[in-house]
C-alpha positions as CSV (number, residue, x, y, z in Angstrom):
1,X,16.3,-8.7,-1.1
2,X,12.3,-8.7,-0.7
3,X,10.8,-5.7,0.5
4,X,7.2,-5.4,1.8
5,X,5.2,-2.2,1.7
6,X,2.8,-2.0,4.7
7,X,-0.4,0.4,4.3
8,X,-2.9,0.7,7.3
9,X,-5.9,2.8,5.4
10,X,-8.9,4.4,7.7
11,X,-10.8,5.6,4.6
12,X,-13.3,7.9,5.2
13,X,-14.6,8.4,1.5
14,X,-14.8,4.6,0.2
15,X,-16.5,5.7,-3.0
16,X,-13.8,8.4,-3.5
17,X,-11.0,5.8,-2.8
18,X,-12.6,3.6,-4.9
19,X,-11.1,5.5,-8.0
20,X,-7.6,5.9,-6.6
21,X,-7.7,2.0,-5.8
22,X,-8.5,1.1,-9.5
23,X,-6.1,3.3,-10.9
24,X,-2.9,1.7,-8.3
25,X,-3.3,-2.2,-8.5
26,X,-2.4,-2.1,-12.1
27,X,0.7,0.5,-11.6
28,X,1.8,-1.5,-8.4
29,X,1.8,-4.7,-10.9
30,X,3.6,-2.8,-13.9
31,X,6.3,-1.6,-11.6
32,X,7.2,-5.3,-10.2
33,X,4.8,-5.4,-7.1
34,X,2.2,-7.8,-6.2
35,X,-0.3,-7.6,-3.4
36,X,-0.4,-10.0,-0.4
37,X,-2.7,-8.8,1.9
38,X,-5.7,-6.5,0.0
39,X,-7.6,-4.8,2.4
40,X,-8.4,-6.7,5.3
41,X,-8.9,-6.3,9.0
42,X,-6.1,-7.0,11.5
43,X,-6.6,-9.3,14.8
44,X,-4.5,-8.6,17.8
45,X,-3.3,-11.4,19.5
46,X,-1.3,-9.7,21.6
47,X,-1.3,-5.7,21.9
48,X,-3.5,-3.9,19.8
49,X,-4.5,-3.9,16.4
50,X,-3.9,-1.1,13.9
51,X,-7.2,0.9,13.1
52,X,-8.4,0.3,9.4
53,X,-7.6,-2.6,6.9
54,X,-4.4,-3.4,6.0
55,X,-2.6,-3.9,2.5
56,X,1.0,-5.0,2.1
57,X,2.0,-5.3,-1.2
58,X,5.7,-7.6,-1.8
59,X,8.5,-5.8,-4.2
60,X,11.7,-7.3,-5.2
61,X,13.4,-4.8,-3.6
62,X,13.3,-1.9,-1.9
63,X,14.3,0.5,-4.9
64,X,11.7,-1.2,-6.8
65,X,9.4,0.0,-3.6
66,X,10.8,3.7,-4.0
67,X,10.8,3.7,-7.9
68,X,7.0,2.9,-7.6
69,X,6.6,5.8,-4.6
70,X,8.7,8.1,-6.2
71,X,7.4,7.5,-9.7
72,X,5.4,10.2,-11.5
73,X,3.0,8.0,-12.1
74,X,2.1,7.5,-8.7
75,X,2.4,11.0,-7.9
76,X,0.1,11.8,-10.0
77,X,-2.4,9.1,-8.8
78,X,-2.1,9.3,-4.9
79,X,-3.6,12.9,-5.7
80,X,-6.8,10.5,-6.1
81,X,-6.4,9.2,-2.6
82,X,-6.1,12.9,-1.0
83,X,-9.1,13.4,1.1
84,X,-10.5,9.8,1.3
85,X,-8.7,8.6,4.4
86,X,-6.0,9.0,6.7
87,X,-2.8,6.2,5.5
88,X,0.4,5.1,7.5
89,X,2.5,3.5,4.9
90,X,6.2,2.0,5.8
91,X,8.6,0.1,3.6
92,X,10.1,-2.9,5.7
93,X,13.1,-5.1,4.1
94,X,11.9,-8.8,4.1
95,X,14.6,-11.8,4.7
96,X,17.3,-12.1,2.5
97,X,16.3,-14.8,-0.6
């Protein structure tokens, strides 16, 4: 089943970030992940919008989601990110195929 990883980003360092963001679309790719939404804005039409720009990136499944989180390879690279924002992130499971 689909899963969708869900990041709202307030970045406070975008030339910091910068770096972090080059090194990750190419890991999120190699582990089976593709982006859907790449930072843009959200517009409430009912409630409020999240602060930031949003990125949801679309897995196969959720472990595929975790081995990318969990992976040292991302470990490693989200150490890039520290410092350049504050990021909610949540791992959703999309419809069944």
């Amino acid at each position: 089943m689909t899963a969708f990883m869900l990041v709202t980003a307030r970045i406070s360092d975008p030339a910091a970030f910068r770096a972090y963001a080059q090194t990750v679309a190419p890991m999120v790719a190699a582990f089976g992940g593709r982006y859907r939404v790449l930072g843009s804005v959200a517009e409430a039409l009912e409630g409020e919008a999240p602060e930031g720009k949003m990125v949801i990136s679309e897995w196969p499944s959720m472990e595929a989601a975790r081995r990318f989180w969990d992976s040292p390879e991302y470990t490693q690279a989200k150490q890039l990110r520290a410092g350049t924002g504050h990021f909610d992130v949540v791992l959703v499971n999309g419809l069944p195929d």
